[in-house]
VOKEMI-703317 format. One line per 5 residues: number of its first residue (from 1); their letters; for each residue x, y, z of C-alpha. Coordinates in steps of 0.001 Angstrom, whole numbers, always signed. Layout:
# residues N
NUM) a) X:Y:Z ~ ...
//
This chain:
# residues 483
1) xxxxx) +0:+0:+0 ~ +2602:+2357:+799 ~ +4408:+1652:-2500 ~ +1056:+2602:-4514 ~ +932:+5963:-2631
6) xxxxx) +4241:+6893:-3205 ~ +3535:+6233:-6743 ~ +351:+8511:-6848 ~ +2165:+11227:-5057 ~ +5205:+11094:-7671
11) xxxxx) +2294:+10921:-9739 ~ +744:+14359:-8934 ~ +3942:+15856:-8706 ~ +4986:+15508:-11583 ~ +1556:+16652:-12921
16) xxxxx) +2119:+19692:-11138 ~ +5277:+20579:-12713 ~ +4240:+19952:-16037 ~ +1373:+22695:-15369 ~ +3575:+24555:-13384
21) xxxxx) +6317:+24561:-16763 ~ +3294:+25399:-19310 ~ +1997:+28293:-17406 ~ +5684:+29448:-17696 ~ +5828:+29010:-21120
26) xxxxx) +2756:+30431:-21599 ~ +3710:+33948:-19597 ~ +7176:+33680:-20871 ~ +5082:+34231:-24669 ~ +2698:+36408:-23776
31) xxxxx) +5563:+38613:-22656 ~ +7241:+38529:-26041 ~ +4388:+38616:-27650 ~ +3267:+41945:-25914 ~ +7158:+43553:-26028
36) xxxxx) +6781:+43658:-22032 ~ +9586:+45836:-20833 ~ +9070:+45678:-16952 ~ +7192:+43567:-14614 ~ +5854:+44488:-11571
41) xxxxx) +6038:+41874:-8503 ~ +3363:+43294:-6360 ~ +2664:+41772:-2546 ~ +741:+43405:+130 ~ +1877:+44482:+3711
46) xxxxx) -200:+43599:+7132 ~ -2477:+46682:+6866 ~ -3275:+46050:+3178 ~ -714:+48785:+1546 ~ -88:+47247:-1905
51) xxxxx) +3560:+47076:-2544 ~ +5432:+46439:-5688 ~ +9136:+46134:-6840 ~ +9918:+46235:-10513 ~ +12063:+44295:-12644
56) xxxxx) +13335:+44301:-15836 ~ +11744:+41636:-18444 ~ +15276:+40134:-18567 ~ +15370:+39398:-15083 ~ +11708:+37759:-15232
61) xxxxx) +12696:+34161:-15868 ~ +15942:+34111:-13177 ~ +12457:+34937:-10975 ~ +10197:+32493:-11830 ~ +12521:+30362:-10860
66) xxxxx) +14460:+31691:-7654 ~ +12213:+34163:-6438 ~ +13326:+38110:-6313 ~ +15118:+39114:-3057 ~ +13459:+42432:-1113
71) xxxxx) +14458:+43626:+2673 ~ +11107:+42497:+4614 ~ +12522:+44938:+7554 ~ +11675:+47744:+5572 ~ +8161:+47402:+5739
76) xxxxx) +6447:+48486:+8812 ~ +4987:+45414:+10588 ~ +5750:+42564:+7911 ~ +9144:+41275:+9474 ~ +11116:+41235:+12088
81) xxxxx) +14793:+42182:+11545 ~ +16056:+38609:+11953 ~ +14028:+37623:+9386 ~ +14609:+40869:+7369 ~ +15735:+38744:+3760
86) xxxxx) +12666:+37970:+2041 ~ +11888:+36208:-1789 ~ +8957:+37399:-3885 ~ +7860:+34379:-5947 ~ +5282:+34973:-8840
91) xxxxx) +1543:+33571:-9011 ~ +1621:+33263:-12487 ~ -2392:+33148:-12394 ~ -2277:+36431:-11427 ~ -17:+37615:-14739
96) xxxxx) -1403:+40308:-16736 ~ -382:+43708:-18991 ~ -1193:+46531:-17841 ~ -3941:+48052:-20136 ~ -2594:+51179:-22100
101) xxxxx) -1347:+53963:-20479 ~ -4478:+53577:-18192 ~ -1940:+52992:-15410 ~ +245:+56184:-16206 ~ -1074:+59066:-15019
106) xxxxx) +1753:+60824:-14124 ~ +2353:+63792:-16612 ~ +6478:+63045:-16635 ~ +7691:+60691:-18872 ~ +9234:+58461:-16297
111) xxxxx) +6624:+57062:-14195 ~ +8243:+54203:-12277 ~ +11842:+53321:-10855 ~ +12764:+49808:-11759 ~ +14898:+47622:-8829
116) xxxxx) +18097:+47675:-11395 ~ +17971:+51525:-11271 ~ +16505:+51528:-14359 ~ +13489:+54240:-15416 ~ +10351:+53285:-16951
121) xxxxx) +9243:+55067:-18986 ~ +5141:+56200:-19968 ~ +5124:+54469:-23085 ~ +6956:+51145:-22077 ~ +4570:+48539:-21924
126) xxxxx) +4691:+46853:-18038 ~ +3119:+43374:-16788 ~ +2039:+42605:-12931 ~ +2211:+39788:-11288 ~ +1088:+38951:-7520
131) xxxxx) +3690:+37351:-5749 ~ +3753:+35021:-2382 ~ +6332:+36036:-89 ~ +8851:+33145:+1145 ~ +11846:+32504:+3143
136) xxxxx) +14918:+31488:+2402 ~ +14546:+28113:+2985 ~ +11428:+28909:+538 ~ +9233:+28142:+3211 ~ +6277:+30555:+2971
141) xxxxx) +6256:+33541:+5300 ~ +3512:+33170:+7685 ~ +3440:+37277:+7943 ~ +2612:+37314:+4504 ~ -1157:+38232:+4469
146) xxxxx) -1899:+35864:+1206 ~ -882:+33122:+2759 ~ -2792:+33640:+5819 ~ -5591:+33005:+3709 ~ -4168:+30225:+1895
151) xxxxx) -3939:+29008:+5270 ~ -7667:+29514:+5895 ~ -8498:+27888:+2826 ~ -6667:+25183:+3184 ~ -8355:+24670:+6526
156) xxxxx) -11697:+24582:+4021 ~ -10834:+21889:+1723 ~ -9577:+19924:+4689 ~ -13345:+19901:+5719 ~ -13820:+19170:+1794
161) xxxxx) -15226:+23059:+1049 ~ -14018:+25932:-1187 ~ -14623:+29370:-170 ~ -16233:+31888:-2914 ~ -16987:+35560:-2742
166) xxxxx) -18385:+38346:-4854 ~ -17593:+42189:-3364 ~ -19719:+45474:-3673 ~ -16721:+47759:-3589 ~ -18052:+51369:-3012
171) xxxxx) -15840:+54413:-3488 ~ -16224:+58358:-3827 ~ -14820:+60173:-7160 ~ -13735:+63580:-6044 ~ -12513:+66882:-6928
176) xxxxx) -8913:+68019:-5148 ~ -9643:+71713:-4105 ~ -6107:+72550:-3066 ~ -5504:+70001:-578 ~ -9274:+69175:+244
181) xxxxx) -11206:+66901:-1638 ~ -14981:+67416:-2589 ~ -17854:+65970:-4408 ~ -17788:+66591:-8231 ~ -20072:+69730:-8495
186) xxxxx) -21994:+68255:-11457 ~ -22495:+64612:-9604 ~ -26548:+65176:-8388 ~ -27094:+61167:-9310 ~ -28600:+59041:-6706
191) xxxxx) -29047:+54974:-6054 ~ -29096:+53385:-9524 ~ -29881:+56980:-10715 ~ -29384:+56794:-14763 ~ -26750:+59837:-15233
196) xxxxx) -24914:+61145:-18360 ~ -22344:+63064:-15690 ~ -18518:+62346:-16722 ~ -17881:+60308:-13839 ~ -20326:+57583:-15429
201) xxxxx) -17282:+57335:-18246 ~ -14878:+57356:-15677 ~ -16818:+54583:-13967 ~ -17201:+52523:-17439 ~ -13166:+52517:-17956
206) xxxxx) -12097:+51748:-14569 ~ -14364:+48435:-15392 ~ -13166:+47814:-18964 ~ -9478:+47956:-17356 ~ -9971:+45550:-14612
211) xxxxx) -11737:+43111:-17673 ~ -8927:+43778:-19224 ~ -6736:+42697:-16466 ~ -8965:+39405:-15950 ~ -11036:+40669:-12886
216) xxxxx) -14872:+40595:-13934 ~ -17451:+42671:-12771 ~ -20788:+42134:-12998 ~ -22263:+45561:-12471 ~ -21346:+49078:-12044
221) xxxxx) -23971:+51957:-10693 ~ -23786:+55353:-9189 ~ -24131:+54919:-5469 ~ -26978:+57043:-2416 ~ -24457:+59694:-1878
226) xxxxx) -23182:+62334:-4744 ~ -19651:+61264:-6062 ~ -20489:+57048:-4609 ~ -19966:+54748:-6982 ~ -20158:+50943:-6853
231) xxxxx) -18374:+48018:-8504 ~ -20143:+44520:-8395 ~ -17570:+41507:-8087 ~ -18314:+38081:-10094 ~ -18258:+35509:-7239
236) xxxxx) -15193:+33470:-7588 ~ -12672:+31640:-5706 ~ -11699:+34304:-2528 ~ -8012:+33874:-3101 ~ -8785:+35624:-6547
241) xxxxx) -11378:+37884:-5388 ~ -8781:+39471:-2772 ~ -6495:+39699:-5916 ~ -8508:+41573:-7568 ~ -9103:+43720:-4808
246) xxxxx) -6053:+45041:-4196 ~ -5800:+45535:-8043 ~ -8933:+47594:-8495 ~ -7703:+49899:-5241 ~ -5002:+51308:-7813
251) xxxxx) -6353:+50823:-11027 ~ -9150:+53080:-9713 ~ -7331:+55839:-8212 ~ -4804:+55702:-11893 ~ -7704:+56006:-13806
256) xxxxx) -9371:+58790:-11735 ~ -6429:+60755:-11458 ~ -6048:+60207:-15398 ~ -9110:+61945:-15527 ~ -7859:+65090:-12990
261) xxxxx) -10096:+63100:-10156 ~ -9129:+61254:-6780 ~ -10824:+58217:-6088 ~ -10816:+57420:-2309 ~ -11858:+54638:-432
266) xxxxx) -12107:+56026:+3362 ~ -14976:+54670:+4897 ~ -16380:+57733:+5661 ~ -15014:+60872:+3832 ~ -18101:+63059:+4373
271) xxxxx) -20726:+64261:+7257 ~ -24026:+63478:+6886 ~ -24118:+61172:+4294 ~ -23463:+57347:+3019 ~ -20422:+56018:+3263
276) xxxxx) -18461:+53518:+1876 ~ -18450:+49842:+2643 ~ -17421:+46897:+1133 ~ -20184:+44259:+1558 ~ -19033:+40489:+734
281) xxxxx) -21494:+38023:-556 ~ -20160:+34640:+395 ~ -20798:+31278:-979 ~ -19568:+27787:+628 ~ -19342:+24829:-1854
286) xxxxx) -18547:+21218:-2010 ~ -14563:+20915:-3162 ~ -16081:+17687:-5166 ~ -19056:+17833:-6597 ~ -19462:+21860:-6747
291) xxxxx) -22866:+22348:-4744 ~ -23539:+25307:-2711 ~ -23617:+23867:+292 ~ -25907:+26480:+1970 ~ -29227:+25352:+88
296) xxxxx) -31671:+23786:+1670 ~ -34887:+23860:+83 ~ -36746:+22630:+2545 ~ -35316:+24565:+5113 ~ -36005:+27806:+7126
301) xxxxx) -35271:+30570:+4186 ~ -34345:+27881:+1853 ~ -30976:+28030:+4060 ~ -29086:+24699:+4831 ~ -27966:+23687:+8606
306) xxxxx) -24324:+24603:+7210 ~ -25364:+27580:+6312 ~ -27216:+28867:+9408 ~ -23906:+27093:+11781 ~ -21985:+29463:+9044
311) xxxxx) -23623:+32522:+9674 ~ -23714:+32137:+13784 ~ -20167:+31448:+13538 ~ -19612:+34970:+11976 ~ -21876:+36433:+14554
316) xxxxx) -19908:+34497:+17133 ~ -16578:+36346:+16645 ~ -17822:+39682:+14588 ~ -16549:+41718:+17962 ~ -13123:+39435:+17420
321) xxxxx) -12906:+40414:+13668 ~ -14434:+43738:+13239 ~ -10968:+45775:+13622 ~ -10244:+43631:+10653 ~ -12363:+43907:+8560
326) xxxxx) -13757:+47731:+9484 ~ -9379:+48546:+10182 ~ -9565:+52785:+10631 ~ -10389:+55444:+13325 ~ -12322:+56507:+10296
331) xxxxx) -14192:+52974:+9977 ~ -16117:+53822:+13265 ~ -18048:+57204:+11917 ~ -19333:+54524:+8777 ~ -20810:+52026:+11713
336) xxxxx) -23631:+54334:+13173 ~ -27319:+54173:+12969 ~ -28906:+55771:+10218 ~ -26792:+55036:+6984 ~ -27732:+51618:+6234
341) xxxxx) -25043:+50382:+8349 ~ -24724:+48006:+10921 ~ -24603:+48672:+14405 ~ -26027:+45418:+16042 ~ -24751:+41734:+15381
346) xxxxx) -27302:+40077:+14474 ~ -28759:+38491:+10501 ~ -31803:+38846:+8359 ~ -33347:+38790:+4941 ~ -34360:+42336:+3513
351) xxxxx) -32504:+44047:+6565 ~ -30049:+46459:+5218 ~ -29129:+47236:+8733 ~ -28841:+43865:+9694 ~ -24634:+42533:+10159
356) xxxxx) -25421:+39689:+7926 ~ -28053:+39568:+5363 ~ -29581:+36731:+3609 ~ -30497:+37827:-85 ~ -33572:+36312:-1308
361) xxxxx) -32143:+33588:-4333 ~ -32823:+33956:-7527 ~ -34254:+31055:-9819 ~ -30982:+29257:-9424 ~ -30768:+28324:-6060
366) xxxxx) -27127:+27009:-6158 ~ -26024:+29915:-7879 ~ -28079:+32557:-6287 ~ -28198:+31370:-2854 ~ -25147:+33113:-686
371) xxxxx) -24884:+34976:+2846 ~ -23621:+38990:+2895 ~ -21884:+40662:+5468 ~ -21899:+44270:+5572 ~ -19560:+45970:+7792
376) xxxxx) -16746:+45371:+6251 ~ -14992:+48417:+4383 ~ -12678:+49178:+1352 ~ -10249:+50055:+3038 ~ -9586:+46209:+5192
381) xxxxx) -6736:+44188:+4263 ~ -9084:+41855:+1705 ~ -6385:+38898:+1909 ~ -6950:+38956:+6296 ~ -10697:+40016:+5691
386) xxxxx) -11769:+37013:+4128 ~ -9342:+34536:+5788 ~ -11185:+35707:+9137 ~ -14352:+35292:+7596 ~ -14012:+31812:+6763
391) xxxxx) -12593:+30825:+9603 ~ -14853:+32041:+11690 ~ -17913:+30746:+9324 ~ -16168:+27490:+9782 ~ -16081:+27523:+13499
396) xxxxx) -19613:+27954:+13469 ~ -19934:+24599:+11339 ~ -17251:+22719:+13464 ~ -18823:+23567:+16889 ~ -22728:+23383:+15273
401) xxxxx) -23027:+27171:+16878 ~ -27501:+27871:+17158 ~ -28571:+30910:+14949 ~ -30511:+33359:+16917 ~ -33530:+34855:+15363
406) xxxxx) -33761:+36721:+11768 ~ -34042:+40604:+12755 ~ -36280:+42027:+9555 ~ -37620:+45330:+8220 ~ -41351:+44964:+8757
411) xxxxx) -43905:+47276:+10397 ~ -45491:+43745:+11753 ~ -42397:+42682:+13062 ~ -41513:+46160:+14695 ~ -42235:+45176:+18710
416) xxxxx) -40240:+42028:+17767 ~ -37430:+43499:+16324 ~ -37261:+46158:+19087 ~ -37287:+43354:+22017 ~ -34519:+41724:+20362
421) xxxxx) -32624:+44654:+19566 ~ -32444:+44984:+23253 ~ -30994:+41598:+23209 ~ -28637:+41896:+20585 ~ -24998:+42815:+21498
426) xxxxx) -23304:+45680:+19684 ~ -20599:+46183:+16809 ~ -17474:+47956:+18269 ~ -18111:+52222:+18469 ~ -14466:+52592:+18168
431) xxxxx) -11241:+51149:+16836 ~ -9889:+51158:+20225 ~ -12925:+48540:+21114 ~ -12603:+46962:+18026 ~ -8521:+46230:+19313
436) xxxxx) -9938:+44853:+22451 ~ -12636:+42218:+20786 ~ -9722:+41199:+18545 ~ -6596:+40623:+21672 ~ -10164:+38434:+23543
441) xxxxx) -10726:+36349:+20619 ~ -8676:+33535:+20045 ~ -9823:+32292:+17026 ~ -9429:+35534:+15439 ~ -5768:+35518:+16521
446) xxxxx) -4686:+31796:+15902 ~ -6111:+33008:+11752 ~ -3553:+35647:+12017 ~ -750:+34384:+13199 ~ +1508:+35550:+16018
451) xxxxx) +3184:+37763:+13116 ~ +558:+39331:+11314 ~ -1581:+39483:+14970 ~ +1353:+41436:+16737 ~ +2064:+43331:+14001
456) xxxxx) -1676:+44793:+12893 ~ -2380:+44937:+16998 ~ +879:+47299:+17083 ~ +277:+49432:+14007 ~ -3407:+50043:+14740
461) xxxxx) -2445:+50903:+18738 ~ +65:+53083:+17712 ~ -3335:+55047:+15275 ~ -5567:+54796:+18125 ~ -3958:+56279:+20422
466) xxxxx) -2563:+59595:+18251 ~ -5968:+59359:+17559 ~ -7172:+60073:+20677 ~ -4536:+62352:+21689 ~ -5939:+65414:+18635
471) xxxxx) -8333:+67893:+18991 ~ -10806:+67554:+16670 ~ -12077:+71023:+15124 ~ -15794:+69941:+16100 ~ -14368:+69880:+19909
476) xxxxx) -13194:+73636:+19276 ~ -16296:+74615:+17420 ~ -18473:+73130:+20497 ~ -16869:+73814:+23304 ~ -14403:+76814:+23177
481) xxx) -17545:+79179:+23105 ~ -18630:+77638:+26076 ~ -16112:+76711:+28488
//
């Protein structure tokens, strides 16, 4: 017996390295094919900054197969000096051209600084690739946020499940007046509203480059507030959804500022109005056979016992996870009663308040069918976002958590809801609560890491607390007059 699984392991090793050798051969073309001058190996740090180091073409295949070496102990939070020498090694499912000079807004003519010293220039046509982040001993780094949630999803298809998600990514276009941003004056659109402004063709570009770059979105619309706008993710595989994540965060702001705007996506940029959050429509299938697993037709809602253990499992640890997924002092003003944000932890079905919604399915149950949670934001680490996520959805499934009532927007259910409003326990007000719920949570912490926990728990302390030590002008403006 042991012989015949030694065999089937050679077996799928070699399989792998005969994909892994024609998915080089088939970059390695499409870069001579396209004249790629420069790549960029992009990688993210703990609190989601995308960072990049370039390389010329020439160096590409030397990479592919030793990695690129970078100083870790340069980025705040990602290593520790010890382990300061770091390898970048390409996902080569992740390869694509940058579309145009869609990328180059800069008005110079040399736009980017290459890792040889060499410029790049506007019109040079430059590649990405996301890269993992290894050791020396090529061992993969566990502060690397992308494999914190390969981690997670490997925890999945241990339990024989694969994790998809499909993002509403929600951003404001502004206006740079001197140093202040504002809404476009000639943005008056509304929810869905049909408008003919120019930041609809802004919109429509910033999609057709992320097709180009193999991210698909389903839908695009002008958002409540003047100046939102929304993206609508495809659902796909959540390793490639948090790709594309971190792509569209640049690729948006490039194209806006190609077009003399600034795209921003701070949770809350404005007083008084909507503001931006990234809601995540999640989807639990059956590594095998490809089922969503949360379908039950027969069930409560038409949702499976999975997918109620799933959802109380998020409840369960949404204090634990909310300072990452909802990461800024800024996060806090989003998360307030009002805005069709969430301030309770608790689920239901047409709730747009609620922490977790259930959409009602379309036709196609096991396509349809999927859970939401809304109070995460754009700007969360997505690679840490949706490895706590699962992890916690999968906790609820492991321990067989009960799902408290549905909490839903009815005038009949109004006394209910009220009573168990009363019951329900509350979303962190702050970041600095937020901090706490994650350093009690264990779960929360073991998803992490010790690097990635100490790390995020020290950055975000170190906000906090300059944080609290400002005056705010609204302090001034309400209580100098007085006191």
């Amino acid at each position: 017996m042991a012989g015949t699984e030694s065999e089937q392991h050679r077996s799928q090793r070699a399989e792998r390295q005969g994909d892994e050798q024609q998915a080089r051969e088939r970059v390695l073309a499409t870069v001579e094919a396209e004249g790629v001058r420069f790549i960029n190996l992009e990688f993210t740090d703990v609190v989601g900054i995308a960072k990049c180091v370039t390389i010329p073409v020439e160096q590409f295949a030397d990479c592919l197969l030793h990695g690129k070496w970078f100083d870790g102990s340069s980025l705040e939070g990602f290593a520790r000096i010890a382990e300061s020498d770091m390898y970048l090694y390409p996902d080569l499912a992740t390869f694509a051209v940058l579309p145009g000079q869609a990328l180059h807004p800069q008005p110079s003519r040399f736009t980017h600084r290459a890792s040889s010293g060499q410029q790049v220039a506007e019109d040079d046509v430059v590649a990405r690739v996301i890269c993992d982040v290894r050791l020396p001993d090529n061992e993969l780094f566990e502060g690397d946020p992308r494999t914190t949630l390969l981690r997670a999803l490997d925890v999945a298809r241990s339990l024989g499940y694969e994790f998809l998600a499909a993002p509403e990514l929600e951003f404001f276009l502004l206006q740079m007046e001197g140093k202040t941003p504002a809404p476009l004056p000639y943005d008056r659109g509304g929810y869905f509203d049909l408008s003919t402004d120019p930041a609809a063709a802004v919109r429509r570009s910033m999609v057709e480059a992320l097709q180009q770059m193999g991210i698909t979105i389903e839908a695009s619309h002008h958002e409540v507030a003047a100046g939102q706008h929304e993206l609508d993710f495809e659902m796909a595989d959540a390793l490639r959804i948090a790709d594309g994540l971190m792509t569209a965060r640049y690729v948006l702001k490039a194209i806006a500022a190609q077009h003399g705007l600034y795209a921003t996506f701070l949770p809350k940029p404005f007083y008084g109005v909507n503001g931006s959050g990234l809601h995540i429509h999640q989807q639990l299938v059956h590594s095998a056979s490809g089922q969503n697993v949360f379908v039950d037709e027969q069930g409560e809602f038409g949702l499976s016992d999975i997918a109620r253990y799933f959802i109380a499992g998020q409840l369960a640890h949404a204090t634990g996870m909310c300072a990452i997924l909802a990461p800024l002092v800024n996060s806090y003003k989003r998360l307030v009663p009002g805005y069709e944000a969430p301030v309770y932890i608790n689920w239901g079905r047409v709730n747009r308040e609620a922490l977790i919604r259930v959409p009602r399915p379309g036709p196609d149950r096991q396509h349809s069918a999927r859970i939401e949670l809304r109070c995460s934001d754009p700007s969360c680490n997505p690679y840490l976002a949706l490895a706590v996520m699962l992890r916690a959805g999968l906790d609820g499934i492991l321990r067989k958590l009960p799902l408290p009532p549905a909490m839903d927007e009815s005038l009949f259910l109004r006394d209910e809801n009220e009573r168990l409003h009363r019951r329900s326990r509350l979303l962190p007000a702050t970041l600095g609560e937020a901090l706490d719920g994650l350093r009690q949570d264990p779960l929360i912490r073991e998803t992490l890491g010790d690097s990635i926990y100490e790390g995020f728990i020290e950055a975000k302390t170190i906000e906090w607390t300059d944080y609290r030590k400002q005056v705010h002008s609204w302090e001034i403006d309400r209580y100098l007059p007085v006191f």
